[in-house]
N, C-alpha and C positions, 0 to 999 in steps of 0.2 A: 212228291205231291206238291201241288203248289200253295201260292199263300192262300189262308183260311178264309174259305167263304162261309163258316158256321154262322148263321145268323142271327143274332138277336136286338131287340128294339135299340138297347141301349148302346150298341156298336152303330147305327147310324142316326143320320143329322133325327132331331127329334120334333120338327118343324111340321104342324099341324096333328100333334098328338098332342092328347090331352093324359092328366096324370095319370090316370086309370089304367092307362097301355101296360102290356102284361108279356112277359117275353112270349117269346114263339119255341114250344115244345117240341123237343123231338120224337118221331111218331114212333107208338107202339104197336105191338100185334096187333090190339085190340083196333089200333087207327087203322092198321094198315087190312084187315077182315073186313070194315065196315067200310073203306076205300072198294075192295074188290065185289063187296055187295051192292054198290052202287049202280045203277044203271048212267049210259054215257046220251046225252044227246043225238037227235041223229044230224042235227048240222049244228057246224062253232064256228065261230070267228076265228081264222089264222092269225096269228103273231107270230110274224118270222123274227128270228136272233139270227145278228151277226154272226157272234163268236166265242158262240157256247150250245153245250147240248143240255134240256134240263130232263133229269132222272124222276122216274114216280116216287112220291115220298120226300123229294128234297125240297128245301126251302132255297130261294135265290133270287137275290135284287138284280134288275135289271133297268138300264136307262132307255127310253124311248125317245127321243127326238124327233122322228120323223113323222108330220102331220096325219098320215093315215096311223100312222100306232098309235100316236097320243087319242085319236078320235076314237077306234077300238080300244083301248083301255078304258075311257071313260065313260063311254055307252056302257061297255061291260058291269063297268063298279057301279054303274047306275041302275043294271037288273040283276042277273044270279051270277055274277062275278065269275063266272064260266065261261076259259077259251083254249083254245088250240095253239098249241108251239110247239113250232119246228122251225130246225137251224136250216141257214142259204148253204147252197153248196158253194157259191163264190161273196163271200162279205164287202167283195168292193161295190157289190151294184146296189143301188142305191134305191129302184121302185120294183123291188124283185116281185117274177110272176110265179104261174104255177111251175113251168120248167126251171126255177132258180133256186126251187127248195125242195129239201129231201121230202118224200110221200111218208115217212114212219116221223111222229111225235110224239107230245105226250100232253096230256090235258089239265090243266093247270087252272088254281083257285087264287084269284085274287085277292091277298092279306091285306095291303097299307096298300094305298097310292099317295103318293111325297108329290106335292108340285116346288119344283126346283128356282132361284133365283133368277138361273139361265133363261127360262125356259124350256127345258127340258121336263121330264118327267121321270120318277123315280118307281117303280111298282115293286112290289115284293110278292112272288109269286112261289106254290105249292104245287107241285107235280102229284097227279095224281093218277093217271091209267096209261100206257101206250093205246095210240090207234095209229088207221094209217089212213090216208085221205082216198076218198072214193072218187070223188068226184067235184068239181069247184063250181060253185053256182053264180059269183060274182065277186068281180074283184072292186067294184067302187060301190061306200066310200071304203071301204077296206074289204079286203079277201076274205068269203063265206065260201063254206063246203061244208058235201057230206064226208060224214067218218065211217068207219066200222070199227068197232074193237079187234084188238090183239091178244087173244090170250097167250098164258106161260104155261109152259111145262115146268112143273116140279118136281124134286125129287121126293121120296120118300122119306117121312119123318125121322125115320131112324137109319139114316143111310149114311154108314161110318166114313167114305168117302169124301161128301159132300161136306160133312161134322168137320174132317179134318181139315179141308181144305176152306171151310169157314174163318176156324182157330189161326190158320196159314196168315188167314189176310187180317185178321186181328193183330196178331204178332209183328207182322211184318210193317202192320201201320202205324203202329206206336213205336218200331224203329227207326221210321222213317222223318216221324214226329221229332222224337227225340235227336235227330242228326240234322233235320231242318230249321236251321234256324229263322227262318222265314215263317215256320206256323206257331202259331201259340202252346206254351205247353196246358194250356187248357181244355187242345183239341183232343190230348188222349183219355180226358176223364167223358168226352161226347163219345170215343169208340168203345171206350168199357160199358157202357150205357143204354148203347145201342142193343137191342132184345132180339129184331126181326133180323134173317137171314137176308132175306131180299132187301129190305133197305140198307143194311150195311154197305150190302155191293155196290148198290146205288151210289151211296152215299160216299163210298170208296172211289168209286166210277168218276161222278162228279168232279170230286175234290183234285183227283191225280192231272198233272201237269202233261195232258194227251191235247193231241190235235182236235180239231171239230170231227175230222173224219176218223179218227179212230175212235173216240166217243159215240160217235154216229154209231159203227158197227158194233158196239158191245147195246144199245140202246137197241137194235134189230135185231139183236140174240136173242130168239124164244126160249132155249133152254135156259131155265135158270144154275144148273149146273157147269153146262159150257161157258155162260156169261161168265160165274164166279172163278173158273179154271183161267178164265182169257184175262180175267182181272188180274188173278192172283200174278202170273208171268209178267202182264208190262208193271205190276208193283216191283216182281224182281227187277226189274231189266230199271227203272226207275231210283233202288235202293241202290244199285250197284253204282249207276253213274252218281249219285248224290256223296256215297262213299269214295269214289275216284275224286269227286271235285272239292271234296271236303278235306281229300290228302292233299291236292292240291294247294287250294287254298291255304291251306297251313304253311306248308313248305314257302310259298310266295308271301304269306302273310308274314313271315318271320324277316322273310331277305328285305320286303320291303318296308319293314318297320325299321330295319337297322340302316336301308338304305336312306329312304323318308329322315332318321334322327341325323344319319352325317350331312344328310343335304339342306335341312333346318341350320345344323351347325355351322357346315362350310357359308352357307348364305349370310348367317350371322358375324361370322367370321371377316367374307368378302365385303359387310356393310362397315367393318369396325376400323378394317382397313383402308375403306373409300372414307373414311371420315377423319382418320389420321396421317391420309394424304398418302399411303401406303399404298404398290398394286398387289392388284387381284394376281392367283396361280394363274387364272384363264387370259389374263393381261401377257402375263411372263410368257405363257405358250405360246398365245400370239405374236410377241415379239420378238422370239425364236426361229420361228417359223419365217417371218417376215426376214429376220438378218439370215436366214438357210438361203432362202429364194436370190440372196446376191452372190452369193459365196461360188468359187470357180472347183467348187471338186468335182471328179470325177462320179462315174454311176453311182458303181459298188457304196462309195462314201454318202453319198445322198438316200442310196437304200437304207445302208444304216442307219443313219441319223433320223428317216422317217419313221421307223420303226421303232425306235430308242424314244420318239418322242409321244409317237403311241401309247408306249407303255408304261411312259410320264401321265399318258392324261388319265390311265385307266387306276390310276395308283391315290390313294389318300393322301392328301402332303402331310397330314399328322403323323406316317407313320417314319423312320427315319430312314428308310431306303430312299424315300421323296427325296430328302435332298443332296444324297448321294447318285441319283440321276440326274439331278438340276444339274450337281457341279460337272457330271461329265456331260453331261448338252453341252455345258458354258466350254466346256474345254473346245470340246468339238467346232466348234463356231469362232473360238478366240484364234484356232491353229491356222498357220497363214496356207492353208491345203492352197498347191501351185500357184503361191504367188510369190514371185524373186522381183528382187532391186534388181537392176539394169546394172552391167558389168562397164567398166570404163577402162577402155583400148588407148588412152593417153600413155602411151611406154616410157616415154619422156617426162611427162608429169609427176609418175610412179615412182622414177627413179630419185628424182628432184625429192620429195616425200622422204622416200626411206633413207637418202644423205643428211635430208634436216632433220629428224628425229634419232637417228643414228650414226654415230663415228666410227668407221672400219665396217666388220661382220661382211667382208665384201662377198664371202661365199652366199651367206644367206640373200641378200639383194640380189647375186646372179642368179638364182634358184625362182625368187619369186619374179624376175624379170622373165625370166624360159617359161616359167608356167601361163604368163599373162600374154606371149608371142602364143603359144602353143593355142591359148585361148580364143584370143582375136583373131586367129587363121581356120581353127577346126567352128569357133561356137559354136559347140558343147561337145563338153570332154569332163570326165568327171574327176572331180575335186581332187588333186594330191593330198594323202595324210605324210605332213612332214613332222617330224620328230627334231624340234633344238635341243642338243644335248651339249651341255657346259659348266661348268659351276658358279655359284650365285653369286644375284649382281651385276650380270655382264649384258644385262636386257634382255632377254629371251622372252619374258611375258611382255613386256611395253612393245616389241618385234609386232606381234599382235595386231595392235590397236594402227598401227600405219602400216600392216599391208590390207588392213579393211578400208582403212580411209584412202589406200594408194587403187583400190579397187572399187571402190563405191562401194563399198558394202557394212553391211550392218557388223557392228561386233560383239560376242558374249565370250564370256570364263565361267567356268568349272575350275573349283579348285579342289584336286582329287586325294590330296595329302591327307593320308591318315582315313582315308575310306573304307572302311570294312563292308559294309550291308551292297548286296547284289541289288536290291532292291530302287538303289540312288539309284540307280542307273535303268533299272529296267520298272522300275516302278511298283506299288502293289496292286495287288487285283481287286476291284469295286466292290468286292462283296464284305471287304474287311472293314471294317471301323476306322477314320482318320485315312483310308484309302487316298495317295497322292500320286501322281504321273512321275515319272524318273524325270533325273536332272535333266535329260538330254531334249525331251518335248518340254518341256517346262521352259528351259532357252531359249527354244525356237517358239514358242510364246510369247515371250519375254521382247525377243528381237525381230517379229511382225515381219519376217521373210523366210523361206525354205532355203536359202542361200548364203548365210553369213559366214563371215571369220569367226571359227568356234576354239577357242584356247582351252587345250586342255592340260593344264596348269599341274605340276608337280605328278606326271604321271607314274614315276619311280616307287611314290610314297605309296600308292596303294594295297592296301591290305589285308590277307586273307584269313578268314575268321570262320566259328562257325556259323554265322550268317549265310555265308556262303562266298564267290570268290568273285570281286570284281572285275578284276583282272581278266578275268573269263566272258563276262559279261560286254567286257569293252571291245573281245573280238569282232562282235557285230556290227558292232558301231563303226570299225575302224578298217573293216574290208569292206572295197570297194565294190566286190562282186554280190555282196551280201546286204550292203545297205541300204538298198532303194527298198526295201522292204523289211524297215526294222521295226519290231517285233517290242512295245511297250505295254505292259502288262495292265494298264489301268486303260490305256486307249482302247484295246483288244482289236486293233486294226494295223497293216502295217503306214512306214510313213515312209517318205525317200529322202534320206539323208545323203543321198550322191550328187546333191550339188551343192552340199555344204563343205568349205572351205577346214578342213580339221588338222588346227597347228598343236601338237601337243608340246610339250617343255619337258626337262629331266637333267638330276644332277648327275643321274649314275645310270647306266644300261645295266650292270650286274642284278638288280630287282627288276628288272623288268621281262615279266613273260616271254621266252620266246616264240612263242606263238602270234603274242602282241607284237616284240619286238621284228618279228618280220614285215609285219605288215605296213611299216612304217619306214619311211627316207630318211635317215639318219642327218644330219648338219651340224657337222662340230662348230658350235660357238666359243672359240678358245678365250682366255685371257684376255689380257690388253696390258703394252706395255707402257711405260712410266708416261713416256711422250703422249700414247695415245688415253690417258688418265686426265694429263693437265690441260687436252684438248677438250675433251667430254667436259671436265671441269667447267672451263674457261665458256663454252657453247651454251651447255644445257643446264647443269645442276647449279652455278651459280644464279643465272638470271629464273631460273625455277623456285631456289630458297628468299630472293628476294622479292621475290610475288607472292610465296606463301607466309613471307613474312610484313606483309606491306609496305616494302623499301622499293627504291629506283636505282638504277646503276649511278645514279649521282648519288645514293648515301654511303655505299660501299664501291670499292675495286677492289681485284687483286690481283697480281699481276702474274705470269704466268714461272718465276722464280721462287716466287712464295707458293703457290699450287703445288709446283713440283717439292718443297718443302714439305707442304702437308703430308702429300703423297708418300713420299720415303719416309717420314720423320714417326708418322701417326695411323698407317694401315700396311695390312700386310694382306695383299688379298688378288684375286683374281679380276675381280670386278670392282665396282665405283660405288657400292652402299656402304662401305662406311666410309668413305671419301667425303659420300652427300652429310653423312651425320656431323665430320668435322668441321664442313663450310656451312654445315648450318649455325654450328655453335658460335662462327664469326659474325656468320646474320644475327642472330641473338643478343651479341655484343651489341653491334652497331645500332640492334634497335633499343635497348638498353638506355643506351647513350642519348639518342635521338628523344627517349621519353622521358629523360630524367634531366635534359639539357644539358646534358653534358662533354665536354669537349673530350674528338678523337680523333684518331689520324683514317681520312677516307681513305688513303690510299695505305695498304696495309704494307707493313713489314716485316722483317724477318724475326725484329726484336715482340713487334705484337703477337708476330704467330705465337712464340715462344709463352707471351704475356697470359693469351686468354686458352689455347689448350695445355699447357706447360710445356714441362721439358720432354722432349721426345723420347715417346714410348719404347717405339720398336725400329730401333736402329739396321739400319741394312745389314741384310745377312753377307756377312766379309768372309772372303777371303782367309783365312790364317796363312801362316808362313809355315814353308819346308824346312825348317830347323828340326824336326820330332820325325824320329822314327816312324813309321805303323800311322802314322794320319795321310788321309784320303780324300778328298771329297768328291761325293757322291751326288748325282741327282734324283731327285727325287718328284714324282707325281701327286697329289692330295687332292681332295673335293673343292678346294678353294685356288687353286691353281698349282703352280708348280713352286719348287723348294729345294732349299742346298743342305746337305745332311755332312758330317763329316762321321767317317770312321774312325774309330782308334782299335790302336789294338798293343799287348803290353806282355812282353815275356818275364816270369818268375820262375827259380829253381821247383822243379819236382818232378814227374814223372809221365807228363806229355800227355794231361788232360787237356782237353778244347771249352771255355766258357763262353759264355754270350749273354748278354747284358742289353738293356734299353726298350724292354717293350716288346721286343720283335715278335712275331707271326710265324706261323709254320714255316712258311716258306722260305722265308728270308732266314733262318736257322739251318735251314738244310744248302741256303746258297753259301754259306759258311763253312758248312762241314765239307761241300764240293769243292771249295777253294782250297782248303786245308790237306785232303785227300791228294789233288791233283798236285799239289806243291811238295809232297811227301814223296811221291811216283814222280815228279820229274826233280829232285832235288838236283842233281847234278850236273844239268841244265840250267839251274839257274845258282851256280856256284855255294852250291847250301852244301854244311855239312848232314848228313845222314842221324849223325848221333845226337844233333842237337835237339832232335825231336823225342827222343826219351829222359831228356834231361831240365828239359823245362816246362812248364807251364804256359798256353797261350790264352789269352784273355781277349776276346775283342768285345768292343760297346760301341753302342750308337747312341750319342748327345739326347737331351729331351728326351729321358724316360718315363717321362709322364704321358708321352703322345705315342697310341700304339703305333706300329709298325709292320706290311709288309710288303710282299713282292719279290721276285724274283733281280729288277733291276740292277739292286747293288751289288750283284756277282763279280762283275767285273773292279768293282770298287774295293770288296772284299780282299779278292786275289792281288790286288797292289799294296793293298794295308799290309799283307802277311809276309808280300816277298821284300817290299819294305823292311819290313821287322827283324825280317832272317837274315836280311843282307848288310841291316844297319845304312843302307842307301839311302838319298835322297830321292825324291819324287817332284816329278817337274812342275816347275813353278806356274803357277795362275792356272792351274790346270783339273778340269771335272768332268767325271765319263760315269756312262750309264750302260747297263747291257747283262745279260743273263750270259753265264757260263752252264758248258757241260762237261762232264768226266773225263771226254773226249778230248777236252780244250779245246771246244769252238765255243764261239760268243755270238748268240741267237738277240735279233732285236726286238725294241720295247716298245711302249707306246707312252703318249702322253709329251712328246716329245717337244711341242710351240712352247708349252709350258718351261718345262724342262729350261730350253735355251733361256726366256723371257725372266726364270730366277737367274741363270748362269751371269746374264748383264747387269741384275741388278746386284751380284756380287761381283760384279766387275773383275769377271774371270774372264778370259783370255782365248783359250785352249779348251778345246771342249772335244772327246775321244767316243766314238758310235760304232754301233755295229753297222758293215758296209750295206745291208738289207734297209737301212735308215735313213740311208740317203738321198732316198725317193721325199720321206715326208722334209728333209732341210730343202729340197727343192722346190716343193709348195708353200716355202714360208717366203712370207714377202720380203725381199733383200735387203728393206727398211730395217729387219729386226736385225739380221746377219751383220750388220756393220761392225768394223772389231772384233770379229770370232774367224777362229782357225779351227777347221775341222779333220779330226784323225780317224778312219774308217777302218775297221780291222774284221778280221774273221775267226783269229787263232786269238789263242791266251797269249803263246807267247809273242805278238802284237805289241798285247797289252802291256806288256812288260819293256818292253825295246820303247816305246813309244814312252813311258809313264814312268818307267824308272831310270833314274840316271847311276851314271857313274859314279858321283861324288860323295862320298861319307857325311855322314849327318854332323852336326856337334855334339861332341861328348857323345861318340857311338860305342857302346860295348863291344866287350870282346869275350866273343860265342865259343 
């Protein structure tokens, strides 16, 4: 039903009533008996309505405007306030004739006439009979015709039918009432009220939210029982949609009360922030969007990011997924998606670079020379993963930094030591809390190119946990056929890491994955020997400590006597870090001095070296003399380079137990027991008596038992200590050999071998004994280092023996 047209005095304007006015009753039988005992006119003034039908019995204000109505009404209300209304069939026309309006109306008593501010006119009018027009006798100054009455068919007083479908529409009107909130609920105390059957209908008729034309035809309905049946239906059909819109409306009433409060708030919000100089979300999207529209990615990457930012805009920033989207927009837009620094083809420039920033490493500079030919001939060829493997100190991470500067290119480090969590590396996924990108995009962030020198620093140390295994994680990274589309867990898109430059570093290949380990170019970074220390010195670490110490090569020198001093006197290492620690402690000195005014000597000595680090620590590892039975020396390989080990070994009365002493390792225990066995099996080869092996006890030890020990190498070293022992012989002077024996007496070669040599001269040994498969690696050593050494290749043990042991009785040699 629509809104309430019940009308009474005091629901409209009250302008020319005087106080007396009395509401307008709603009619009873009695009204509506003494309506139908009426007799009608036989000619009325027409009053056509726009856009409304009026019902016998109902009461209904209507506005007049138009000069022939207001004329008709006022004539009217000036004799028996009796006229004719019926509705236009079309409400646009504006001086409607007899063909503009329906022939059925109804006859109607004028209550109030209201003259309006407008102009207009207000009447309140009472339906009183249907008729239907006969005939029209004039239409100026307004429309006269004759009528006939219409009678109704009734039902029977008692016609339980009719009874019911009365009650129907009672019922159904005070439901309609009550779900409408558009009608007053004062209209359900006028339907309970209501006494007459036919004007309910009416009155029902009226009120309901129907067209003119369907109004129309329930006003042409003779039956008074079809009328009230055709009522009852469009009330259903009327209740139903009011109950659909009223679900509606709730369900939308609800999302937009809650939407209406965030958008009150977000508004409040966006003024609190324009006022604190802060921007707006709707700021930030646009100037996302704005930095998207320059960016050189690919489709696929622009699809996603349109959509990602979509679902930025449909999202509340109060809640905290907001700004776990914000930061992976940001990511997305920071990544340098296909954009590389320019490659520099200067071969000669390059070269010039990696000689100034490095002394020797000649292998590594011929590696990045071939890659950077290989380079400037194909442009593009994807990136080599090289692997420096050396021990520390010897430059393998500072390598780095000048072949990105020797290439034009950007550079970062990853420093992988002691990494447990898969996650560094490949990231967490956005949905988690603190959600961050792996180290690896996060670099290439960092360093504003898809192309840089990437150092992947301490790759050895990584570690596997139940986090899960990085190691594993780094396969992706580090194959080439695999990385143009690596797979970062917070990105959720792939990236192409094949034109990025990936140098990793490592003290030891034994931790490291073989699976990783394949995929990478191995480049032994060896040592360096004493010469090429006081050079590095002399070059780099001195004029380095006197910059980081604020001095100029006029506060300090040192000359390259006293370097080499340092160097033997106060490190024992592979590499130049603690070389730099001791020439800083002279920086130190000198600046010392300089800020206390105090006099020193710039050009340093031998007597100052002594002065300001003291007495030298770690004295070169010497040589001993062949006067002692059973002593050997050995070489040996370590993490920090290479070292000279001596054997001993020492017979006592008993029953021809084997001990072993110093530390040692599996292995190097069972190279013992091989030497022992196989010297037992050929004693008489090597002039031994047979019995002496059940009559004594043999003991060997290896020095520094505090420092574990193992290897296979000292086999050969072993086997001279023991035939030594038994034979009471000496063993050749300045003389040290390295090499794995078998049961068989052959002598299998080792590795570690630059080293190896590079202690052998700093003990100023002589003679130096290999297995002849070892002769390959003294021939990649630079002839610089070989100066002064004589090399003895063997393949048999007893080589080893002809070669290493002499004829000559020791001093004071027992007698076995």
């Amino acid at each position: 039903m629509k809104k309430s047209n019940f009308i009474t005095l005091d629901s409209l304007s009250l302008q020319e009533f005087d106080e007396n006015s009395e509401l307008i009753p709603l009619m009873t039988p009695e009204d509506e008996e003494e309506i139908n005992n009426e007799s009608l006119p036989e000619t009325l003034p027409i009053l056509s309505l726009r856009n409304t039908v009026l019902f016998p019995g109902v009461v209904i204000p209507i506005t007049a405007g138009r000069d022939k109505s207001i004329k008709l009404i006022n004539d009217a209300n000036k004799g028996n306030k009796v006229i004719g209304v019926v509705a236009q069939k079309d409400e646009t026309v504006e001086d409607p004739s007899v063909k503009d309006i329906h022939e059925t109306g109804t006859v109607a008593r004028i209550l109030r006439v209201l003259k309006m501010p407008d102009g207009n006119v207000t009447v309140i009018i009472q339906g009183k009979k249907r008729f239907k027009i006969a005939e029209v006798i004039t239409e100026e100054p307004y429309m006269n015709a004759t009528i006939r009455e219409m009678p109704e068919a009734k039902p029977a007083k008692r016609n339980k039918e009719f009874s019911a479908i009365i009650e129907s529409i009672k019922d159904l009107a005070l439901e309609i009432i009550k779900e409408n909130p558009n009608i007053p609920s004062e209209a359900s105390f006028a339907i309970k009220n209501i006494e007459s059957n036919s004007f309910l209908i009416n009155f029902v008729s009226s009120n309901m939210n129907l067209s003119v034309s369907e109004k129309q035809l329930l006003l042409e309905n003779n039956d008074l029982k079809s009328r009230a049946l055709a009522t009852l239906k469009l009330m259903n059909v009327e209740f139903q949609k009011l109950e659909l819109k009223n679900d509606i409306q709730s369900k939308v009433q609800m999302d937009m009360s809650q939407q209406q409060r965030e958008y009150f708030l977000h508004q409040q919000m966006k003024t609190i922030q324009e006022e604190l100089g802060g921007v707006s979300h709707d700021e930030e999207i646009d100037e996302m969007k704005a930095r998207a529209s320059e960016k050189l990615w690919d489709a696929n990457v622009k699809k996603h990011f349109d959509k990602e930012v979509g679902k930025l805009q449909r999202m509340n920033p109060q809640v905290s997924e907001y700004s776990i989207q914000r930061n992976y927009l940001e990511l997305i837009l920071d990544l340098p998606w296909n954009e590389f620094s320019k490659d520099k083809f200067d071969l000669k420039r390059a070269k010039r670079i990696l000689d100034r920033d490095h002394f020797g490493l000649e292998d590594v500079k011929r590696r990045i020379i071939e890659y950077l030919a290989v380079l400037k001939l194909r442009n593009d060829m994807k990136s080599p993963i090289l692997c420096l493997y050396g021990p520390p100190g010897v430059g393998k991470t500072s390598l780095g930094k000048s072949i990105a500067e020797a290439l034009g290119r950007e550079y970062v480090r990853v420093s992988l030591g002691g990494l447990r969590d898969e996650a560094e590396i490949r990231g967490h996924r956005k949905t988690y809390i603190g959600a961050m990108p792996g180290r690896i995009i996060q670099s290439l962030k960092k360093a504003g190119t898809s192309n840089p020198v990437f150092v992947l620093d301490e790759i050895d140390k990584l570690v596997n946990s139940h986090q899960g295994d990085p190691s594993s994680a780094m396969l992706e990274v580090l194959d080439p056929e695999q990385n143009s589309e690596f797979h970062d867990n917070f990105l959720e898109m792939g990236y192409d890491l094949s034109k990025v430059m990936f140098i990793a570093t490592s003290n030891s290949l034994s931790t490291i994955q073989p699976a990783l380990l394949d995929r990478m170019e191995i480049i032994n970074v060896t040592g360096y020997t004493i010469e090429e220390k006081v050079e590095i010195a002399k070059r780099h670490l001195l004029p380095k400590q006197l910059k980081e110490h604020g001095l100029t090569k006029k506060h300090l020198k040192i000359d390259k006597p006293q370097l080499e001093k340092i160097v033997e006197g106060y490190t024992r290492e592979s590499g130049v870090r603690g070389l730099e620690k001791q020439i800083a402690k002279m920086v130190r000195f000198a600046a010392k001095n300089i800020a206390m005014e105090e006099d020193y000597n710039i050009k340093v000595t031998n007597e100052d070296v002594i002065e300001i680090l003291g007495g030298p620590k770690l004295e070169r590892d010497k040589y001993e003399n062949n006067n002692v039975a059973g002593v050997v020396t050995g070489l040996a390989w370590t993490r920090v380079g290479g070292d000279i080990l001596f054997i001993e070994s020492i017979l006592s009365k008993g029953k021809g137990t084997l001990s072993i002493t110093g530390n040692l390792g599996k292995v190097m225990k069972e190279s013992a027991t091989i030497a022992m066995e196989y010297i037992k099996s050929n004693a008489d080869a090597f002039g031994i008596d047979p019995t002496i092996f059940d009559k004594y006890n043999v003991h060997i030890h290896v020095p520094e038992g505090a420092t574990p020990k193992d290897g296979p190498s000292a086999g050969v070293t072993m086997l001279t200590s023991l035939v030594s022992l038994f034979t009471q012989r000496k063993v050749k002077k300045s003389l040290a050999m390295t090499g794995e024996i078998t049961l068989r007496g052959k002598v299998l070669p080792v590795g570690g071998i630059k080293e190896k040599i590079l202690a052998a001269k700093r003990a100023r040994i002589k003679d130096i004994l290999l297995c002849e498969d070892n002769r390959r690696d003294i021939e990649e050593i630079k002839p610089d280092y070989l100066k002064g050494l004589t090399f003895h290749y063997v393949t048999d043990m007893s080589d080893v023996i002809k070669i290493a042991v002499t004829d000559q009785k020791v001093k004071n040699a027992k007698t076995l």
